[in-house]
C-alpha positions as CSV (number, residue, x, y, z in Angstrom):
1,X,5.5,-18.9,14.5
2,X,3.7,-15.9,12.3
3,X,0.6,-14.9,12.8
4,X,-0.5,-14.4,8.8
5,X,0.6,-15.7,5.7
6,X,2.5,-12.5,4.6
7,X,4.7,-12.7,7.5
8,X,5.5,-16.4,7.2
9,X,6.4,-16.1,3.3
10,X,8.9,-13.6,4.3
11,X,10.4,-15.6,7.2
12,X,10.8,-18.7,5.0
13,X,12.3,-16.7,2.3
14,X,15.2,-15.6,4.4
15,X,15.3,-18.6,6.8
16,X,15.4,-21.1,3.8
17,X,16.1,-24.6,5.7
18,X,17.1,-23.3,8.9
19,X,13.6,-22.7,10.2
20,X,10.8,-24.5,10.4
21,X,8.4,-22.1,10.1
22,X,4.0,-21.7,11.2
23,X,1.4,-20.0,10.4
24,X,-1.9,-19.4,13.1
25,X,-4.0,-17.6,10.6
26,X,-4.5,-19.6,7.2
27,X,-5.5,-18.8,3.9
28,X,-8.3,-16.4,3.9
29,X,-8.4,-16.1,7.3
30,X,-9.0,-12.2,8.8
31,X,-6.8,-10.9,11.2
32,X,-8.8,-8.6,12.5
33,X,-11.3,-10.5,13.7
34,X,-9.5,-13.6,14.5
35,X,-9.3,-15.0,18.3
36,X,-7.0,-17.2,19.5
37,X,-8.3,-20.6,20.9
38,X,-6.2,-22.5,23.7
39,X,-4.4,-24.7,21.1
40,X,-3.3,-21.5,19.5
41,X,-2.3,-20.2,22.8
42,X,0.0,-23.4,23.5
43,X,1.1,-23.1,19.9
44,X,2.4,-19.4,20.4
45,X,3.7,-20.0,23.6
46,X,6.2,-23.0,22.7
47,X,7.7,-21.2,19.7
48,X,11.1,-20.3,19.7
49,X,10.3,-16.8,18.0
50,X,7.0,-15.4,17.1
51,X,6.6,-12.8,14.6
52,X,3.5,-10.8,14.5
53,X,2.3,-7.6,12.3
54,X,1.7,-4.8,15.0
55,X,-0.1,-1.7,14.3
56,X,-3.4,-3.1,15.6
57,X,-3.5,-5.5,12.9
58,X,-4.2,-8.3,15.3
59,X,-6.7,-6.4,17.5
60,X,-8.5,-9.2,19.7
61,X,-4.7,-10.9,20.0
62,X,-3.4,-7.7,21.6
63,X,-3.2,-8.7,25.2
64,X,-2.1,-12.3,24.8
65,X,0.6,-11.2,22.3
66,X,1.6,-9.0,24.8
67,X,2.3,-11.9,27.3
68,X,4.1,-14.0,24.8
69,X,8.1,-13.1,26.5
70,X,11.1,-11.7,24.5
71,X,11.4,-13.5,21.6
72,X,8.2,-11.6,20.1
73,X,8.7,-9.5,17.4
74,X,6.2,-7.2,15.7
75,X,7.7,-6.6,11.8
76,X,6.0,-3.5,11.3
77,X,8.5,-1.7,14.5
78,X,11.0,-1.9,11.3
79,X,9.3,1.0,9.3
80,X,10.0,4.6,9.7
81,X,7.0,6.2,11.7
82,X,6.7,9.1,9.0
83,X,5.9,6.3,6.2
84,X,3.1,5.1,8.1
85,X,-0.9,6.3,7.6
86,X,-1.9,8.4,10.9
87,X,-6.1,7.1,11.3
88,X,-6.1,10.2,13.7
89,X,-5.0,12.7,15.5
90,X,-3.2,10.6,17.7
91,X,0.7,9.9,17.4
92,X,0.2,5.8,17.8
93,X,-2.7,4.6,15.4
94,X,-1.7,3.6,11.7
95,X,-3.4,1.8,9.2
96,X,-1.7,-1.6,9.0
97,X,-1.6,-2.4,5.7
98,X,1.6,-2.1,4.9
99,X,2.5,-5.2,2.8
100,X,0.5,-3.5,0.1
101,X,3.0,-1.0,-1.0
102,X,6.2,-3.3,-1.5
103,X,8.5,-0.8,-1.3
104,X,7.1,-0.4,2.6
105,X,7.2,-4.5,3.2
106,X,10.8,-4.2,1.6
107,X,11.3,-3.0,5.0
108,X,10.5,-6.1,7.5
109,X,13.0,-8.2,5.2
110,X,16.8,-6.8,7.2
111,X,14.5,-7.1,10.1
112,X,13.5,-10.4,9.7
113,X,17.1,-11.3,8.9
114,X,18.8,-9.4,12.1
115,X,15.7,-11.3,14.2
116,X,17.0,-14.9,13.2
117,X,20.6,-14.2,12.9
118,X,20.2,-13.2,16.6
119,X,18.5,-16.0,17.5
120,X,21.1,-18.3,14.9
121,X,24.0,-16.7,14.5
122,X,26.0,-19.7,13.4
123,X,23.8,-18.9,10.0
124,X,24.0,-15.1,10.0
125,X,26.0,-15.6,6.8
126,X,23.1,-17.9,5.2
127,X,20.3,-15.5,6.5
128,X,22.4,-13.0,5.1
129,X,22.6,-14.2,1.5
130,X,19.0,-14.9,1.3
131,X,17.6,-11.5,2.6
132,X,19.5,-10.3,-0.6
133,X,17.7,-12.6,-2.9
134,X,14.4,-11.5,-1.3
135,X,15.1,-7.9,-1.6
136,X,16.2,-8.1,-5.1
137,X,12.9,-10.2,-6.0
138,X,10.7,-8.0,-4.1
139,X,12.6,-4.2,-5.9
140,X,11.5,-6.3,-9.4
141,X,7.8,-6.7,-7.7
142,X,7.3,-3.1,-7.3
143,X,8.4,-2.6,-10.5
144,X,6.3,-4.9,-12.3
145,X,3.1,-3.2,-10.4
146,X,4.2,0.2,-11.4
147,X,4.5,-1.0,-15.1
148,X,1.5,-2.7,-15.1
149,X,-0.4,0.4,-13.4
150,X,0.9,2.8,-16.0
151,X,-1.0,0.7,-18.5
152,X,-4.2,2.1,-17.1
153,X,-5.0,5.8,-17.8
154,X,-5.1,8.1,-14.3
155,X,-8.8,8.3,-14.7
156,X,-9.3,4.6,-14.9
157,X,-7.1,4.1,-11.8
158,X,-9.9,4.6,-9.2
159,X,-10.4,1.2,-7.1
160,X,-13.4,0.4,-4.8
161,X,-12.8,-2.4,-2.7
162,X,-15.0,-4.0,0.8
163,X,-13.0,-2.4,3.2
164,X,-10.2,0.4,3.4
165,X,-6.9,-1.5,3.0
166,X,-5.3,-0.4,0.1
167,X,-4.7,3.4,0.8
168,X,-0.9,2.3,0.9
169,X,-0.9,0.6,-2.6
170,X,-3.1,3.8,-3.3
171,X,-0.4,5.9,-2.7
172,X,2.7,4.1,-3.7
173,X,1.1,3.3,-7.4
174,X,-1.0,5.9,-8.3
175,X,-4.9,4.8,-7.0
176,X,-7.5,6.7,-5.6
177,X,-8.8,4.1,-3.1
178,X,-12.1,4.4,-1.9
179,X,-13.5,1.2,0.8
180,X,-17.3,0.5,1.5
181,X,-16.2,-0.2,5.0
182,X,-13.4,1.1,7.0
183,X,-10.0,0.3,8.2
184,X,-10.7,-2.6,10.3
185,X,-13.7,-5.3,9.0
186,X,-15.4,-4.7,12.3
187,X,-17.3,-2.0,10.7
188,X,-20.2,-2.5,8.7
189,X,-21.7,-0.4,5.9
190,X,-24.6,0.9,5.7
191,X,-27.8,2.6,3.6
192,X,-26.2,5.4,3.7
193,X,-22.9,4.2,2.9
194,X,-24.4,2.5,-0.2
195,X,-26.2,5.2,-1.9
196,X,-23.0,7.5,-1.5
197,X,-20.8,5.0,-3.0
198,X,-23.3,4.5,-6.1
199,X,-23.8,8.3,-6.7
200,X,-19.7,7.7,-7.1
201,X,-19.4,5.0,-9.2
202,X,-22.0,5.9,-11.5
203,X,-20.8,9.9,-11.9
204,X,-17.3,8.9,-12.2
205,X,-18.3,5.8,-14.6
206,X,-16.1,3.0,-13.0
207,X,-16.7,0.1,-14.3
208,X,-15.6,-2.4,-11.6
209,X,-14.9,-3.1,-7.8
210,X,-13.2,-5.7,-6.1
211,X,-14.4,-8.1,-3.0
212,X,-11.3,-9.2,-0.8
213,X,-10.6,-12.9,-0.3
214,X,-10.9,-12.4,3.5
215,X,-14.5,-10.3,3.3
216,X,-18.0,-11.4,2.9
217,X,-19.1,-10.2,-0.8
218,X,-22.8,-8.9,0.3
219,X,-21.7,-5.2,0.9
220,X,-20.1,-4.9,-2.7
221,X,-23.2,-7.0,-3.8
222,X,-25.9,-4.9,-2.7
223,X,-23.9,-1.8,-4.3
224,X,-23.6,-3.7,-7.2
225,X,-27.8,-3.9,-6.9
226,X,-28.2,-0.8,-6.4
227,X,-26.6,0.6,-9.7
228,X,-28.7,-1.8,-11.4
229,X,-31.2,0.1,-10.1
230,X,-30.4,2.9,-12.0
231,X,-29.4,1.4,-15.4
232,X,-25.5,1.2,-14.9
233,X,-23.3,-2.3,-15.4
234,X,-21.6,-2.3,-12.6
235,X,-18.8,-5.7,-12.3
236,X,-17.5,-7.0,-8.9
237,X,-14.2,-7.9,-10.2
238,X,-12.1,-11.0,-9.3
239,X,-11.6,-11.6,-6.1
240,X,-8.2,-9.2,-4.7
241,X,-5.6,-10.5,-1.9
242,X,-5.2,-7.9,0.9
243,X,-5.3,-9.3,4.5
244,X,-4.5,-12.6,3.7
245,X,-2.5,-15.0,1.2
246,X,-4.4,-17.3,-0.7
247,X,-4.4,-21.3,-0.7
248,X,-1.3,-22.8,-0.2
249,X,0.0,-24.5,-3.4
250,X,-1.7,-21.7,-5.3
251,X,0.1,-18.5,-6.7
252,X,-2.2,-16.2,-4.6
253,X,-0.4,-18.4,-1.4
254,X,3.0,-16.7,-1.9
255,X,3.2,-13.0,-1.4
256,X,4.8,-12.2,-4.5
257,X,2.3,-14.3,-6.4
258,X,-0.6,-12.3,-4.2
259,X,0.6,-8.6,-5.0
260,X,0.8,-9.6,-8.8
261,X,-2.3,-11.3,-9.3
262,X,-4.0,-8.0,-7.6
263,X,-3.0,-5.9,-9.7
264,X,-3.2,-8.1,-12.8
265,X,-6.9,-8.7,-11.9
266,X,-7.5,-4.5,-11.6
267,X,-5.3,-3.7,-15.0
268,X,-7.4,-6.1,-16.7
269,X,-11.1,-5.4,-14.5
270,X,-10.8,-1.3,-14.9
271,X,-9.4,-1.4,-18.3
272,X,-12.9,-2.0,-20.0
């Protein structure tokens, strides 16, 4: 069992055929808001390992993840602490994001494999083998969103999104990152927040931003308004891929396929 879509692609890519593999939060679905019902509760429960995100990620699922016995593993305990984004002063609150930076989510993969060859170790071999295919396809990922990134002059590189998740892939590929909202879609934006962000957008000419698949589009529609307002075409771009896969089936529903169609869609949306 894995608690979002990212998790789960990563677990099937390493445990090919030797695990069956579920996910509790679907496509679209936000993790930071989502409780756990009493089927999900059973569902966790009877797994035979359950991988979760950590670093808050699941918020309202803390306690009952906390009760779910030894074969629960969070994949972010695999990163080096001084990778991380500190939220405060305190030693123990990151933002979780992580998958956004690839090189970061490159991480989880030996961890996932160690996990399951524990667990199986008549397949270590197997599990192995695959981890090494999924690292090698994830190191030409990063490279393909550093390529694509460098087609886009530094000042074009500025990316406004709903909420705060994309510091990480700020960071790793050269974005200043600036969210409506904060880390967690709990908060909510206001006047305030509005007006500050058009004064931005409109001094520093962007010509885009981006509503996540997981987030209600009214903020980023109300700024979009609001620039109106003052005479300046402002686009909300296609729709970006940052708490959650997209529909299975689709390319969005892998993570590879999610990571390049974001930045595909920002190459193409800031490039105008």
């Amino acid at each position: 069992m894995c608690t979002t879509g990212m998790i789960a692609d990563a677990v099937r890519a390493v445990g090919g055929q030797q695990v069956q593999v579920t996910t509790l939060m679907g496509p679209c679905i936000d993790p930071h808001l989502y409780r756990a019902c009493e089927g999900d509760v059973h569902r966790l429960a009877s797994a035979d390992i359950l991988f979760y995100s950590g670093l808050h990620l699941e918020g309202k699922m803390a306690s009952l993840l906390a009760q779910m016995g030894d074969a629960t593993y969070a994949v972010t305990d695999s990163i080096p602490r001084h990778l991380l984004r500190a939220l405060s002063d305190c030693d123990d609150v990151f933002d979780p994001h992580v998958w956004l930076d690839v090189s970061l989510w490159m991480y989880i993969v030996p961890y996932v494999r160690d996990i399951l060859s524990k667990h199986d170790n008549e397949h270590a071999d197997f599990y192995a083998a695959r981890a090494t295919d999924y690292l090698n396809r994830l190191q030409q990922l990063d490279h393909y969103v550093r390529v694509r990134a460098a087609q886009l002059q530094p000042e074009q590189r500025v990316l406004v999104t709903a909420h705060d998740a994309f510091s990480y892939f700020g960071t790793a590929y050269g974005f200043q990152v600036v969210g409506l909202q904060g880390i967690s879609t709990e908060s909510q934006a206001g006047i305030k927040d509005i007006r500050k962000l058009v004064d931005f957008l409109v001094d520093q000419n962007i010509p885009a931003i981006f509503v996540e698949s997981s987030i209600s589009q009214r903020s980023l529609q109300a700024v979009q308004s609001a620039a109106r307002a003052r005479g300046f075409n402002l686009t909300i771009g296609p729709e970006l891929f940052s708490d959650a896969l997209g529909q299975h089936g689709t390319p969005q529903g892998t993570y590879v396929g999610m990571i390049e169609h974001n930045i595909d869609v920002m190459v193409t949306a800031l490039s105008r």
